[in-house]
py3Dmol code that shows the C-alpha trace and the ligand (Angstrom):
import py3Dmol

protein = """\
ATOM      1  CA  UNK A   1      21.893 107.996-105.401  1.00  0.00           C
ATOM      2  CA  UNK A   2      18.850 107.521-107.091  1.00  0.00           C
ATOM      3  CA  UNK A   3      17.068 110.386-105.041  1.00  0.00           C
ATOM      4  CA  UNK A   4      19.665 112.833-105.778  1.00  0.00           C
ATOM      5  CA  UNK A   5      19.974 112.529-109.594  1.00  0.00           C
ATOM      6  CA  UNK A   6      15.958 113.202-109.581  1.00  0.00           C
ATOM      7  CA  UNK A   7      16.801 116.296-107.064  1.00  0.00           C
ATOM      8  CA  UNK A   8      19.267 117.829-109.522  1.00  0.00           C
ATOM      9  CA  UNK A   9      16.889 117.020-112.618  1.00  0.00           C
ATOM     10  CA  UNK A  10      13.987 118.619-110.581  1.00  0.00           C
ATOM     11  CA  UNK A  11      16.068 121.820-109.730  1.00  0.00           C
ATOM     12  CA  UNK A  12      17.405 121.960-113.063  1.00  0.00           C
ATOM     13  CA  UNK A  13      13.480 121.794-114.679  1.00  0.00           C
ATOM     14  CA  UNK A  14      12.629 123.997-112.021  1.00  0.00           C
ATOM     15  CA  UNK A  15      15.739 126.919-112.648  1.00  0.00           C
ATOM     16  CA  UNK A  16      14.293 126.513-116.259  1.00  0.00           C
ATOM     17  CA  UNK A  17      10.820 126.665-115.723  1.00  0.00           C
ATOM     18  CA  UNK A  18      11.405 130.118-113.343  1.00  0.00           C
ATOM     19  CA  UNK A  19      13.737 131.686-115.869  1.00  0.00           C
ATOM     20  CA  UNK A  20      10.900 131.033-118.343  1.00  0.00           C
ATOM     21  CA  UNK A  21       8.703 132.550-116.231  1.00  0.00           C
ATOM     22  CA  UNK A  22      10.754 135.799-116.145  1.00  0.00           C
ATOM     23  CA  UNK A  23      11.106 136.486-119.589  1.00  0.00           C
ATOM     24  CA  UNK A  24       7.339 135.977-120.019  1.00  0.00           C
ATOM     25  CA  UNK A  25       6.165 138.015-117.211  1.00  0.00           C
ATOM     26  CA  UNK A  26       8.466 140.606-119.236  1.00  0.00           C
ATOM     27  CA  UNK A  27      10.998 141.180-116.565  1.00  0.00           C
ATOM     28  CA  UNK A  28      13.815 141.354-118.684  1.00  0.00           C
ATOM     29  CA  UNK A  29      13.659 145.027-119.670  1.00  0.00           C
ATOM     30  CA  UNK A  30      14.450 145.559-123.581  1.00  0.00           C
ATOM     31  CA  UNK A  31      15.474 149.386-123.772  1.00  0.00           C
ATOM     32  CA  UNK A  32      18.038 150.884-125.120  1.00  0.00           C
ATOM     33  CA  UNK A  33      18.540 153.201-122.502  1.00  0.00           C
ATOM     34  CA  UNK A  34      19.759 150.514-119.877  1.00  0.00           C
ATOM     35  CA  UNK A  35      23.601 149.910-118.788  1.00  0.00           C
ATOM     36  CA  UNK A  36      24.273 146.496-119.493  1.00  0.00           C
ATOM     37  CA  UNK A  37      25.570 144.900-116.205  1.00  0.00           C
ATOM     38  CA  UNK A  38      28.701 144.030-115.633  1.00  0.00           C
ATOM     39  CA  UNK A  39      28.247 140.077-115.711  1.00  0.00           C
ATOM     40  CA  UNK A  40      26.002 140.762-118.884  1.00  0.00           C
ATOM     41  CA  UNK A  41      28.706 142.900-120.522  1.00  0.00           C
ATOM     42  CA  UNK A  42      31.587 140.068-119.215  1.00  0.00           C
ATOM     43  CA  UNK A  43      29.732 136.875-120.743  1.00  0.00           C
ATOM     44  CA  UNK A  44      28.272 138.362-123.986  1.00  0.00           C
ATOM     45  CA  UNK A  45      32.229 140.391-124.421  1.00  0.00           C
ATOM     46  CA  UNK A  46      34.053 137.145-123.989  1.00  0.00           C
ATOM     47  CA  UNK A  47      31.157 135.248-126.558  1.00  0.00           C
ATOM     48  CA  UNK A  48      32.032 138.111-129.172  1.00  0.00           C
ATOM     49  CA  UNK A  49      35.730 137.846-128.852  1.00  0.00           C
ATOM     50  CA  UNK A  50      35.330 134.011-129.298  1.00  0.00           C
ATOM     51  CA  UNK A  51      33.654 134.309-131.747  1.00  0.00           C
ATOM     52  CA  UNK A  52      35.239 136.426-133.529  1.00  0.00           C
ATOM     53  CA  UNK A  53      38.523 134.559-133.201  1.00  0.00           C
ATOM     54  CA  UNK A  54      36.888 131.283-134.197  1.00  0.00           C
ATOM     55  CA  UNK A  55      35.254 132.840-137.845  1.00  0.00           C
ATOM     56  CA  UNK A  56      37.727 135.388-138.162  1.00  0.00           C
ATOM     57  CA  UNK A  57      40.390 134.863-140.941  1.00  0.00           C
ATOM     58  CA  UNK A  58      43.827 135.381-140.857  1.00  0.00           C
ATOM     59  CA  UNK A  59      44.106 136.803-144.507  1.00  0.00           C
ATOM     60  CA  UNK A  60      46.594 139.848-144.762  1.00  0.00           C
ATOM     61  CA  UNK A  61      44.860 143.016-145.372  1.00  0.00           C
ATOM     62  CA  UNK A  62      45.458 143.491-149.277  1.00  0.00           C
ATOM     63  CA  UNK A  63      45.049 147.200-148.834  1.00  0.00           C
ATOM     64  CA  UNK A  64      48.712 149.004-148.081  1.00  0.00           C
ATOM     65  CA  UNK A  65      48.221 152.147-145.686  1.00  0.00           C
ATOM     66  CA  UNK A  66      49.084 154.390-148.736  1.00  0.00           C
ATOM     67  CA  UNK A  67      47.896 158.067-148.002  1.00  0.00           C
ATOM     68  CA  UNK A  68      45.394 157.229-151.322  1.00  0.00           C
ATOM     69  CA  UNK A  69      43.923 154.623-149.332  1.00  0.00           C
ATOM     70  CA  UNK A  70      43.641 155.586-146.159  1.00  0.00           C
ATOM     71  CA  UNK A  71      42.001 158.849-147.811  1.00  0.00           C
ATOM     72  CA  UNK A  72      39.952 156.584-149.806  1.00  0.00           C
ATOM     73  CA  UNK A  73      38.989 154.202-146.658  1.00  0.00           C
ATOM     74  CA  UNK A  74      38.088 157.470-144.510  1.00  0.00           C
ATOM     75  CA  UNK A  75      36.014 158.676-147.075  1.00  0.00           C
ATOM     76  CA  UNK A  76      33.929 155.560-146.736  1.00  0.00           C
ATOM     77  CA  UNK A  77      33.668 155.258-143.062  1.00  0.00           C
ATOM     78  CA  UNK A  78      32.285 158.842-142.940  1.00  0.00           C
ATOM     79  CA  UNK A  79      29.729 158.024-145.344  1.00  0.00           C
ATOM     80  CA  UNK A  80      28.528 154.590-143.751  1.00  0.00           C
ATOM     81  CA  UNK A  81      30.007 154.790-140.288  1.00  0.00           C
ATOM     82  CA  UNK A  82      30.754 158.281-138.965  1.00  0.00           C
ATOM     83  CA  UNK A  83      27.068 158.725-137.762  1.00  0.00           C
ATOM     84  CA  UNK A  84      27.389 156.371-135.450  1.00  0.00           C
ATOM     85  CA  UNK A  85      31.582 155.730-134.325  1.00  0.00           C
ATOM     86  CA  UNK A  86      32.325 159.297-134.445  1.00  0.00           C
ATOM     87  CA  UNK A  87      34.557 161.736-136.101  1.00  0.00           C
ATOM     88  CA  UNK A  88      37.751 163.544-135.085  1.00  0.00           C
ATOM     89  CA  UNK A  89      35.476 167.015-134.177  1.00  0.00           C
ATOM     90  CA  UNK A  90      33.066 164.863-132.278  1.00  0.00           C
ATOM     91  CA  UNK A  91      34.727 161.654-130.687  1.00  0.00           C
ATOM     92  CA  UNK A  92      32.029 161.227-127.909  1.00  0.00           C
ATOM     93  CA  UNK A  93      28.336 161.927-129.086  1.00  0.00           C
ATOM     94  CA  UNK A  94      25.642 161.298-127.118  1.00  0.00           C
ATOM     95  CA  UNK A  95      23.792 159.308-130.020  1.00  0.00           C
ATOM     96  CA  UNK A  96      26.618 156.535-129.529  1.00  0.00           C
ATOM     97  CA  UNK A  97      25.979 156.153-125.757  1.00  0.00           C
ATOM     98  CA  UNK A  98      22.159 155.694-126.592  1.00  0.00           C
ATOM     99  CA  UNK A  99      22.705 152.374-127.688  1.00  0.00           C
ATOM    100  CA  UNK A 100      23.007 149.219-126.001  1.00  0.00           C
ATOM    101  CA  UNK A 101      25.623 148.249-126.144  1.00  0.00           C
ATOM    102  CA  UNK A 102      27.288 151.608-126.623  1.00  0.00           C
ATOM    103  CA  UNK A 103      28.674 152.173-129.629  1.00  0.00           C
ATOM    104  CA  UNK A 104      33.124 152.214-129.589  1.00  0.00           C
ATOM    105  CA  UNK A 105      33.824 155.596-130.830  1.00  0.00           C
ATOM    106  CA  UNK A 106      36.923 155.441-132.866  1.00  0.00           C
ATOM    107  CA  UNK A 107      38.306 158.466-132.550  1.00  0.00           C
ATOM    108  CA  UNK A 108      38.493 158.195-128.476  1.00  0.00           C
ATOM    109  CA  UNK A 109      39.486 154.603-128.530  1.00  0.00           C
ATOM    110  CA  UNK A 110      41.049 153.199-131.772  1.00  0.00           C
ATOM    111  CA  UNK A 111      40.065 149.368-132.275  1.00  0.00           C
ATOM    112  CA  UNK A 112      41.512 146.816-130.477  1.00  0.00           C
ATOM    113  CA  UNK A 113      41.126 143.913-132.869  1.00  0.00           C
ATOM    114  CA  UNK A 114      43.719 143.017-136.007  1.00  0.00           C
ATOM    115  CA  UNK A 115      42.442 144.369-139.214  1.00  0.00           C
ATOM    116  CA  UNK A 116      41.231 140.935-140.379  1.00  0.00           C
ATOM    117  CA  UNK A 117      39.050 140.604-137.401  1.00  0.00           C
ATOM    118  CA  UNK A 118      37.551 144.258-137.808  1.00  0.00           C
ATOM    119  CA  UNK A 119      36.934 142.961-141.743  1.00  0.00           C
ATOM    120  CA  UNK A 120      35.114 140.012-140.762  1.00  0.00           C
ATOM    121  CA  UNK A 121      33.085 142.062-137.678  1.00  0.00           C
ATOM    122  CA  UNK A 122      32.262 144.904-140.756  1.00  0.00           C
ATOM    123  CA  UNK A 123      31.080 142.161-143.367  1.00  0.00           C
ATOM    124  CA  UNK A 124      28.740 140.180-140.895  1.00  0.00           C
ATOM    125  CA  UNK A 125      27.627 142.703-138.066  1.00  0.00           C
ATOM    126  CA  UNK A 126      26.915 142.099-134.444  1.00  0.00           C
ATOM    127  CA  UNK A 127      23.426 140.932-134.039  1.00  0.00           C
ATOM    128  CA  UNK A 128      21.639 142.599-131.280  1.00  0.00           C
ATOM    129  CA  UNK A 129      23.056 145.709-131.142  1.00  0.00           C
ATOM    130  CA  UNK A 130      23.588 148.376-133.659  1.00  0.00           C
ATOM    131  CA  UNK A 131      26.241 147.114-135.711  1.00  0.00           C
ATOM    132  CA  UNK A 132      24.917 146.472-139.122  1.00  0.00           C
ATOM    133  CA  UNK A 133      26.328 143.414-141.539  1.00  0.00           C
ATOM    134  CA  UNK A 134      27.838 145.556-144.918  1.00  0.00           C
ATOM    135  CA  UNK A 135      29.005 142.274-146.365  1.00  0.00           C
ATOM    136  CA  UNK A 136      25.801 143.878-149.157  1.00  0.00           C
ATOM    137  CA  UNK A 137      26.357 147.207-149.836  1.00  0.00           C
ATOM    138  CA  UNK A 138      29.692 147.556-149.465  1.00  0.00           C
ATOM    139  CA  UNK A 139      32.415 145.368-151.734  1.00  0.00           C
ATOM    140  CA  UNK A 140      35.260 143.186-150.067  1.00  0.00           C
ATOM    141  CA  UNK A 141      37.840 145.494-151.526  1.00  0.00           C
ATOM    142  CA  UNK A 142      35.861 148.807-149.641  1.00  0.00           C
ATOM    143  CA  UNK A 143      35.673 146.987-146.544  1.00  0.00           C
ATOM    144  CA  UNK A 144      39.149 146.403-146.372  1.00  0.00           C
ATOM    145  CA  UNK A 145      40.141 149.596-147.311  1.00  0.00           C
ATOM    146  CA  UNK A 146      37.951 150.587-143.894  1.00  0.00           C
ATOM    147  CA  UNK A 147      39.659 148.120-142.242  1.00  0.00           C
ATOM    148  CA  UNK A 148      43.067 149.818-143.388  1.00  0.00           C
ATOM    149  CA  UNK A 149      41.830 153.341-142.033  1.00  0.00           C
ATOM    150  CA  UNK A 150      40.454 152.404-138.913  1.00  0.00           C
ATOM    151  CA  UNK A 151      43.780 150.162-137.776  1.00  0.00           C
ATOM    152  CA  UNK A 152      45.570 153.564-138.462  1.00  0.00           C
ATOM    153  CA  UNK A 153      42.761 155.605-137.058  1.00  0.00           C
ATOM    154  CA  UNK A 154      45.576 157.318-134.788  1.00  0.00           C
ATOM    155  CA  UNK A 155      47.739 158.501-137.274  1.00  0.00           C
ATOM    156  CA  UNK A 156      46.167 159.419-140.107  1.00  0.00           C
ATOM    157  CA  UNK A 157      48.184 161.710-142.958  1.00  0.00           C
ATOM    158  CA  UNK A 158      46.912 165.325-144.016  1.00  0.00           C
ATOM    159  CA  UNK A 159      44.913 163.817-146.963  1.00  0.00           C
ATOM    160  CA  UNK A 160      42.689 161.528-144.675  1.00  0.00           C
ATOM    161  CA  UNK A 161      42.192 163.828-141.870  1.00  0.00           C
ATOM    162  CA  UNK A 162      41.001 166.509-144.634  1.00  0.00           C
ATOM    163  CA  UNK A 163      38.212 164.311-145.338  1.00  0.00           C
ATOM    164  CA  UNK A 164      36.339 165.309-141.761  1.00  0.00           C
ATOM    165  CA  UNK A 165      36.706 169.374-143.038  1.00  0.00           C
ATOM    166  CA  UNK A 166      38.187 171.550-140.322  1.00  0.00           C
ATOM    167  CA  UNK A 167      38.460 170.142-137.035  1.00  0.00           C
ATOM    168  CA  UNK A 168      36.889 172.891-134.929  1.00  0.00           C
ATOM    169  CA  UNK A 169      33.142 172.680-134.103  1.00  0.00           C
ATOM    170  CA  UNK A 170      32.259 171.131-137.392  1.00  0.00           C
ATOM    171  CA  UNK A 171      29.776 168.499-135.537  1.00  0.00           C
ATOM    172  CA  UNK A 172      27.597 166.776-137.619  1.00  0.00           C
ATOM    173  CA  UNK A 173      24.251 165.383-137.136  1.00  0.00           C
ATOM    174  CA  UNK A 174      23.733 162.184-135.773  1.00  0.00           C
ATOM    175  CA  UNK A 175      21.942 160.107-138.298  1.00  0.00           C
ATOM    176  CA  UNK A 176      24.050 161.770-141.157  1.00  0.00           C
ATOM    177  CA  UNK A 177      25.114 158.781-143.172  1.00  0.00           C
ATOM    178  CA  UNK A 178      23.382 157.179-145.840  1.00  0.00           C
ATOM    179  CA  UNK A 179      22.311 153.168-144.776  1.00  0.00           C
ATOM    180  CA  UNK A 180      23.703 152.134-148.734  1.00  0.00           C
ATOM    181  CA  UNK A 181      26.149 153.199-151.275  1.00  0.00           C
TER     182      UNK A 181
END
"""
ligand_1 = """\
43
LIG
C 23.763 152.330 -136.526
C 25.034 152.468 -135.846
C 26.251 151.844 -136.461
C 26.739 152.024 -137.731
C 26.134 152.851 -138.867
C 27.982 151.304 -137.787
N 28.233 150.686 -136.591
Fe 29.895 149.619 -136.085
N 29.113 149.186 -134.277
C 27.923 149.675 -133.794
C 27.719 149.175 -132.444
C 26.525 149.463 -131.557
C 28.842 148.371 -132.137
C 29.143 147.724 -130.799
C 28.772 146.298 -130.713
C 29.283 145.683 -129.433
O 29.617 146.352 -128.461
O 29.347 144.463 -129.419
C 29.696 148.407 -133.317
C 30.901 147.711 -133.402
C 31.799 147.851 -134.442
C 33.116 147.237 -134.489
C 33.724 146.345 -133.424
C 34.497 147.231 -132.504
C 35.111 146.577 -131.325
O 36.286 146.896 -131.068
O 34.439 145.802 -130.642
C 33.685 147.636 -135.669
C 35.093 147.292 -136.169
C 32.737 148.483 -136.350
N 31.603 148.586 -135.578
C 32.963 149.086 -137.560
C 31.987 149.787 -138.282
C 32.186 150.291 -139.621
C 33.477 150.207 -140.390
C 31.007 150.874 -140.016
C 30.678 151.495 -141.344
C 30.893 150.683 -142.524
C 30.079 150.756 -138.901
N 30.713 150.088 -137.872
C 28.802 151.258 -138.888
C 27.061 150.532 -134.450
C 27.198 150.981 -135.754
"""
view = py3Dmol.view(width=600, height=400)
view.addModel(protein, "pdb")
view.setStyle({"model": 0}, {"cartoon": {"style": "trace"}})
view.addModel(ligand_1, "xyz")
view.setStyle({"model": 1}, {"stick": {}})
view.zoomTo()
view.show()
């Protein structure tokens, strides 16, 4: 009994030791231009989601999905966010899949998550990848009016699609938005 509890120990120092090893010999590559693999993308997913659930609150979003505010909350995301997710003449950039992880591009995919959970991923970020924290530059009550546009991302009324200009071939340039307000 004895001889296998200092086995496992051994193979356990050893797994460590070698994984150690790895990372130091710089086998892990670090670019931005790799596909996460599928185990990486199925462990660090179900982490986020966890996560996210755990820290998340419940809170109702305090911002109704008036045509004002869903103007008001797509005005904002194009700003601070459009670069990046997208807009309704460009749903699938090429900038967004050069991160890594790629970036969700709204306007292909809506978000999956409640708008409380999207709040809580817009005020603190996702560290490493691209997502930034906002809780800084951009208030509680502009957050959540994001939050209210991008949970009706799919049906937005005349006044908020008007913010993205005409909808034919107006692409704009990748790093377009301003970081702050
Ligand atoms: C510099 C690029 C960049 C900018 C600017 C940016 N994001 Fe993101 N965002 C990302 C990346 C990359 C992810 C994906 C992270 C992941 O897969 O875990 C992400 C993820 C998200 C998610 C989670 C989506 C999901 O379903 O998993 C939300 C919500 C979000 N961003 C909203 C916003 C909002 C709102 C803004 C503007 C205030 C914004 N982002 C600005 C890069 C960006």
């Amino acid at each position: 009994m004895r001889n296998f509890v200092v086995g496992i120990l051994f193979a356990l120092i050893a797994l460590a030791a070698g994984g150690w090893w790895c990372l130091k010999q710089g086998y892990v590559n670090f670019g931005a231009d790799q596909r996460p693999s599928s185990i990486e993308e199925k462990f660090a997913m179900a982490a986020m989601d966890a996560s996210i659930d755990r820290r998340a609150s419940e809170a109702k979003n305090p911002v109704a999905p008036t045509e004002d505010n869903l103007a008001a909350g797509a005005k904002l995301y194009l700003d601070h966010c459009a670069g990046c997710h997208g807009v309704p003449s460009n749903p699938e950039s090429e900038f967004a899949r050069s991160f890594y992880p790629p970036v969700p591009e709204f306007f292909k995919e809506a978000p999956e998550m409640s708008e409380s959970q999207n709040f809580y991923v817009i005020q603190h970020g996702i560290r490493w990848t691209g997502m930034p924290a906002w809780k800084k530059t951009l208030t509680d009550a502009q957050i959540w009016q994001i939050a209210t546009f991008l949970g009706n991302v799919e049906k937005l009324p005349p006044a908020a699609r008007k913010v993205f200009g005409p909808q034919e071939g107006a692409a704009p340039a990748p790093m377009a938005m301003p970081m702050t307000h």
